[in-house]
N, C-alpha and C positions, 0 to 999 in steps of 0.2 A: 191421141186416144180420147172417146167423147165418153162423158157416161154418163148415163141415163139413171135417175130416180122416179119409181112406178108404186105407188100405193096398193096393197094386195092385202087380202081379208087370210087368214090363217085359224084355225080352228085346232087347239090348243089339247082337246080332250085327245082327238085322234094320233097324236104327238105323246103327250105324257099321259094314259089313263089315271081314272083316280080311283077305280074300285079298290078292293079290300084283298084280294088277288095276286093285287099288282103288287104287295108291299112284302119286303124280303125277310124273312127269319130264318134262323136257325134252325136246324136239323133235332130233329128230337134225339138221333143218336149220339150227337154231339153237344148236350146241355153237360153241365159243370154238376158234381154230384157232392151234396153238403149231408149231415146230420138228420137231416128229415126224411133224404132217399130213400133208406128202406125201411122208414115209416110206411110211407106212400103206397110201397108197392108189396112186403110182406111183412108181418113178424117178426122180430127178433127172436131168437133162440137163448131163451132162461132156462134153459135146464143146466145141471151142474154137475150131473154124473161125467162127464166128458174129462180125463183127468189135467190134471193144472200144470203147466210147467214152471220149471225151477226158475225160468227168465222172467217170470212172469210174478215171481212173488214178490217180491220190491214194490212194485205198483199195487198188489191189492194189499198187502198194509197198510200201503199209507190212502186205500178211499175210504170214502166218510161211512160213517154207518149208515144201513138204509134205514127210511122215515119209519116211526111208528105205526102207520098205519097199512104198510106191507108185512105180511105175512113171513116171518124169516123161514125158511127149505131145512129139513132134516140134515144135521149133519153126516156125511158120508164117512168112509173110512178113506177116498183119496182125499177129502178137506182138513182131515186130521193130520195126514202128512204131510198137506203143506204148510197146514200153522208148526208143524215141529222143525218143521223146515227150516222156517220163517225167522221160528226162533234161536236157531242155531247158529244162522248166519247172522241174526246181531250181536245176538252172542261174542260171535268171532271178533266183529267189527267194534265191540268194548273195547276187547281184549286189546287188539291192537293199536286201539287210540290210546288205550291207558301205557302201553306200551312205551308208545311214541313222545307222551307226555314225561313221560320220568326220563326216557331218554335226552329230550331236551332237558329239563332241569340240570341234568348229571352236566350235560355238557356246558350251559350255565354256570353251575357252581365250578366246574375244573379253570373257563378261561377268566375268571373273576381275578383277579387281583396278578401278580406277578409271577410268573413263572419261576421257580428255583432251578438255577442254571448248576448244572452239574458238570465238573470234569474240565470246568475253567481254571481254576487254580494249577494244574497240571501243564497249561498251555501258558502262563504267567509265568509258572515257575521256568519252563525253557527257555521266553523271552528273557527275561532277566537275567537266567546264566551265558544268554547270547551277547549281551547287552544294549537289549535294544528296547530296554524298559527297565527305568528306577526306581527302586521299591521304596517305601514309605521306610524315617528310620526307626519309626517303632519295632518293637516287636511282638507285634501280631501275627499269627500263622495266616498263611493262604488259605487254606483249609475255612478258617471261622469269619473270614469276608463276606458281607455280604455284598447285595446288589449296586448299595449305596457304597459301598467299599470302592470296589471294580468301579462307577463309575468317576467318584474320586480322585482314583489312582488314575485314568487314565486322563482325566483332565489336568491332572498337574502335572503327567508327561507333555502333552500337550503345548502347555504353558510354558514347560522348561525348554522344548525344542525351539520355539517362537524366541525367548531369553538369547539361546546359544544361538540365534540365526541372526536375532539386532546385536548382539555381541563380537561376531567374528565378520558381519558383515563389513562394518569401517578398517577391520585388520586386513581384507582379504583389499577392499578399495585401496588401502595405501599400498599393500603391497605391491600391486599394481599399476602403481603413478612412476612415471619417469624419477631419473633417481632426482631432479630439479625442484620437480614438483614435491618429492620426499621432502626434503628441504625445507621447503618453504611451508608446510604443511604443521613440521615440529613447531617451526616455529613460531606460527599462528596458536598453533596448541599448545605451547607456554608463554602466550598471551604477547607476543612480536606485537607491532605495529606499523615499525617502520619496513613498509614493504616495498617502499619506491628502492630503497638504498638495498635491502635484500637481493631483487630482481634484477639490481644491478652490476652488485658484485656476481651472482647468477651465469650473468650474462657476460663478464669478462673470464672468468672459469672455462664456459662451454666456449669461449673464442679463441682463446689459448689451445685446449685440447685440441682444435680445429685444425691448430696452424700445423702446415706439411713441411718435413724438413728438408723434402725436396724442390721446395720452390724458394728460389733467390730471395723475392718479399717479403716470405714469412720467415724465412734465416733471419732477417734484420729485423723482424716485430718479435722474433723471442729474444733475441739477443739484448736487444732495447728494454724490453718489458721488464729482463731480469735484472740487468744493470740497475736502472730506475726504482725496482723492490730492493735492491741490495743496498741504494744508496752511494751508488759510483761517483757521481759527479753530477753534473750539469746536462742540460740538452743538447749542449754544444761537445762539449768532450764525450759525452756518449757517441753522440756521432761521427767525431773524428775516430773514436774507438774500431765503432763501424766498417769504415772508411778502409781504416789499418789492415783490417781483417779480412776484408775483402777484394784488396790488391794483394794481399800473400795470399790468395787463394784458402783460407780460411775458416773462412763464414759458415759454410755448411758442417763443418768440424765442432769451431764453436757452439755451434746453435744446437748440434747433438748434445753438448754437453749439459748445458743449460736447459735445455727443453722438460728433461724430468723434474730440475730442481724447481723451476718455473710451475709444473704442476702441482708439486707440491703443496708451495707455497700459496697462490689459489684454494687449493683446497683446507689450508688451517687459516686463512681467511676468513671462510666459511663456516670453519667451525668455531675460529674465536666470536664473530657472530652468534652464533648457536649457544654458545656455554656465557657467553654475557647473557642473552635472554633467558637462559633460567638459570643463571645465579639472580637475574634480574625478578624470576616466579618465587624462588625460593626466599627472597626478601620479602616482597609484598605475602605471601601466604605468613613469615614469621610477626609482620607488621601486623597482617589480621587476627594472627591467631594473639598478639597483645591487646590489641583495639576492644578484642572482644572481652579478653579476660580483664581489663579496667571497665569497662561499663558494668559487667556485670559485679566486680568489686565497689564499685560505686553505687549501684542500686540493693545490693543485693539485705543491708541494712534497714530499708522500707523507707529512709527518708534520702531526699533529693536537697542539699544545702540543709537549712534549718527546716524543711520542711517536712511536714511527713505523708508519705501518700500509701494508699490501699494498695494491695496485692495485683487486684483489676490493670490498674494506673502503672504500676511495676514492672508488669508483666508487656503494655504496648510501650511504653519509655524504652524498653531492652529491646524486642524486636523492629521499634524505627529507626532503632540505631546500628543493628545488626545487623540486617535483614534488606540486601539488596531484592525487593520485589518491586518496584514501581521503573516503570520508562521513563527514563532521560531525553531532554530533548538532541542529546549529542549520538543519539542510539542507542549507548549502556541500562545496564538497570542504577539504581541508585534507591537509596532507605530512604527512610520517611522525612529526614530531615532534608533532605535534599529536593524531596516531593513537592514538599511545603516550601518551600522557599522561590521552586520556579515555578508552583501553583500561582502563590502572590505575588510575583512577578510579572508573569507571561502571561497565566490564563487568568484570572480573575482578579486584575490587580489590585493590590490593598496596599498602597502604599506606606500610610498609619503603621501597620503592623510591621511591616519590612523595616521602615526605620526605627521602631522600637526594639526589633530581633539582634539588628547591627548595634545600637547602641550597647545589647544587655552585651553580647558577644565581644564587642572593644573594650568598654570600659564597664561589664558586670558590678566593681562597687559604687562607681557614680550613676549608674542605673540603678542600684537596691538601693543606696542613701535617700534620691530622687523622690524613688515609690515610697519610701518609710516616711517623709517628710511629708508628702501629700497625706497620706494616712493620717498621721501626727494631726494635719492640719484640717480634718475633716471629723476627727476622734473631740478637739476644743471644738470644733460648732455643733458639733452634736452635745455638746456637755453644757455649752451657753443656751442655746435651744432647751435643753432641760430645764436646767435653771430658773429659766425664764417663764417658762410653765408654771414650773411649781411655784414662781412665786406667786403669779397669777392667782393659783388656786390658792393659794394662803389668805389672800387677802379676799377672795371671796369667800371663802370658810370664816374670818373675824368678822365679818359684816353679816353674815348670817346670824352669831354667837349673839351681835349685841341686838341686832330684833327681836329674837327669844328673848333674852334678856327685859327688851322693854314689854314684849307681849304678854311676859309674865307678869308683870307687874297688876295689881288692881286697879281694876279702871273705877271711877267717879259717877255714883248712881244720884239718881234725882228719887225723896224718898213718894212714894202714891201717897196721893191724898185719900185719908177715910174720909168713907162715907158716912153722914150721921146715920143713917138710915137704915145702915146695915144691920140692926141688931134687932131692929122692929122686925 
């Protein structure tokens, strides 16, 4: 394909004219009609005889007056009607604002403050005879409760439900535990310790129970076991015992026999365990309950040996002695005295103080003799110190005495020469 480029002369008017003609406008029947429209083309119509409608009165209330220097129109008798109109309807329109206003108020003032709940005591009083609600043991009527009452009451329901639920809940856990675990439970809770030896005896108990006394092995582990608690003999003769019993055809006869008594015993094993550890609680409670009542006989006179101390002083002396509140380093809690001693110790060691603690503690009067003796010997240097003072000032006090002394004295005058001349 070739193409060719040819210069041509184009004449621009005959294409786009430019006259006045040519240029597009709008339709005079379709121009936008504003506030001047029928200025433009008629009059306005001011007459007023025309009568006024009722929709209409709103609007001419509220236009402005017209200017002073228009001519105001005769009032008619329909213009009359519409100012009574006019005024009728705001009239109305007070009325009903003023209305509305007191209405809210009212409803204002009624939700202020608390509502009086009526007819609750009557629903209190069925709970309660249900029992599903405890009354306060005053005697207040339901009746003169108030709000603050009701809320009260049911908060110390509340409270008391919560009580009786950490109360029964560790009852309802134990009840629950294998009878073993019951066990060993007591007797952690009357302060047990040795729980290796518990868990052991435990566990010869539940193996005994175990044994079938239809199996040949276990014939000879109760037979054995019970011999052995009773104290028959030896390993050796237990076993020949065995032996006996089980070439006559025996064994399983024997082992019947035994088998109950063998549980038994087992089981007051466990319990002689059980009643050592709290006759074992019930010592240390009677030990503490002496412990306590000697401190407090010993302090309770305000003085400590010869000393005397404040009520203040009294008061922390009895509780670091009573008063396991501080951790041990062995896990336990332990009193103050005990605080203090693995404070200095362990955590901030003062050893000075630790061997003065021991000393006072072994040998108390060769530790007060000790202290009174240093005191003694520190009471004379403070007394030679004095001494020493004062005599100092003595003898500056006489050497002052004999200065005055001399400066009292009259001193030696040289007498003036007269003058001859003075009298001229």
């Amino acid at each position: 394909m070739n193409t060719n480029v040819t210069t041509e002369e184009i004449n621009l008017e005959e294409i786009f004219p430019a006259g006045a003609d040519n240029v597009v406008i709008a339709d005079e029947s379709s121009k936008p009609k504003n506030i001047f429209s029928d200025l433009s083309s008629a009059a306005p119509d001011m007459n007023f005889d025309a009568p006024i409608k009722k929709e209409a009165v709103a609007e001419t209330t509220e236009t402005k007056e017209a200017p002073a220097a228009e001519a105001a129109p005769e009032e008619t008798p329909a213009a009359e009607a519409s100012s009574e109109d006019a005024s009728s309807i705001i009239d109305d329109l007070d009325s009903e604002n003023e209305e509305l206003e007191s209405s809210n108020q009212t409803t204002s003032t009624e939700t202020r403050g608390r509502k009086k709940i009526s007819g609750i005591s009557d629903v209190f009083s069925k709970l309660i005879k249900d029992d599903k609600i405890v009354p306060f043991d005053d005697d207040k009527p339901l009746d003169e409760y108030s709000a603050k009452d009701w809320e009260e009451l049911i908060q110390a329901n509340l409270e008391e439900k919560a009580n009786e639920v950490r109360r029964e809940t560790p009852k309802k856990f134990f009840d629950a535990l294998p009878p073993e675990l019951k066990v060993a439970a007591r007797y952690v809770a009357d302060g047990g310790q040795d729980l290796k030896g518990l868990f052991k005896t435990l566990s010869h108990v539940e193996e005994s129970k175990e044994l079938s006394l239809d199996k040949e092995r276990d014939q000879e582990k109760i037979i054995t076991q019970y011999l052995s608690a009773t104290g028959y003999g030896t390993q050796e003769e237990i076993a020949e015992e065995v032996e006996i019993w089980k070439d006559l055809g025996k064994l399983q006869q024997q082992a019947s026999k035994f088998k109950p008594k063998l549980d038994k015993m087992q089981e007051k094993i466990v319990a002689q365990k059980l009643q050592e550890q709290e006759l074992r609680k019930k010592q240390q409670e009677k030990a503490s309950k002496e412990y306590m009542s000697n401190v407090y006989e010993t302090l309770k006179g305000g003085t400590v040996g010869d000393l005397k101390v404040d009520k203040k002083t009294q008061s922390m002396l009895f509780n670091g002695l009573v008063q396991p509140a501080y951790p041990s380093v062995n896990g336990n809690n332990t009193n103050l005295l005990g605080h203090l001693l693995e404070k200095y110790q362990f955590v901030e060691p003062n050893y000075d103080l630790i061997t003065e603690a021991l000393w006072l503690l072994s040998d108390p009067n060769g530790y007060k003799s000790k202290i009174m003796e240093k005191g003694a010997q520190k009471t004379v240097a403070d007394t030679v110190r004095k001494l020493k003072t004062e005599q100092s000032n003595s003898g500056g006090n006489s050497l002052g005495v004999d200065q005055k002394e001399r400066s009292s004295k009259p001193k030696r005058k040289i007498q003036r020469a007269n003058n001859i001349f003075k009298r001229m």
